[in-house]
C-alpha positions, 0 to 999 in steps of 0.5 A, a space after each residue: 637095957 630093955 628097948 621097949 624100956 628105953 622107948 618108955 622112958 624116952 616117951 615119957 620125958 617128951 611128953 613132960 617136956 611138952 605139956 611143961 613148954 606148952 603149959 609156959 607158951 599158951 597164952 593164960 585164960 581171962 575172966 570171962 566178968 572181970 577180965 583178970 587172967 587166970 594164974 598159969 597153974 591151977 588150984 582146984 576149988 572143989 571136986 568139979 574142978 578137980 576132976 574135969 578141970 576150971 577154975 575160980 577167979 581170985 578177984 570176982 569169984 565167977 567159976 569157969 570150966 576147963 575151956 574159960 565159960 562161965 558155969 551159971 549156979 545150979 
């Protein structure tokens, strides 16, 4: 097999392996209104979310952006 394959390979697998472990140890996002803790995983509600990241919180409805501030309506 090709080194640079092998190299590849090895790379992408750590690399999962890492975002899966850090995605699993970090502690989870809270509401910024209610306090209730964001799921682990995603869902986007929209566009926006979907391409720049946030979420919607399933008990209040806030919206917040990829780093847990609330987006105020526009």
């Amino acid at each position: 097999m090709e080194p640079w394959l092998v190299g590849a390979i090895f790379g992408g697998v750590a690399g999962g392996l890492a975002v899966l472990v850090l995605g699993l140890v970090l502690p989870r996002r809270k509401c910024p209104d209610c306090g209730e803790p964001f799921p682990r995983f995603r869902k986007p509600a929209n566009r926006r979310q979907a391409l720049w990241g946030g979420g919607t919180c399933s008990k209040c409805g806030c919206e917040v952006d990829r780093r847990g501030r609330k987006i105020q309506n526009q």
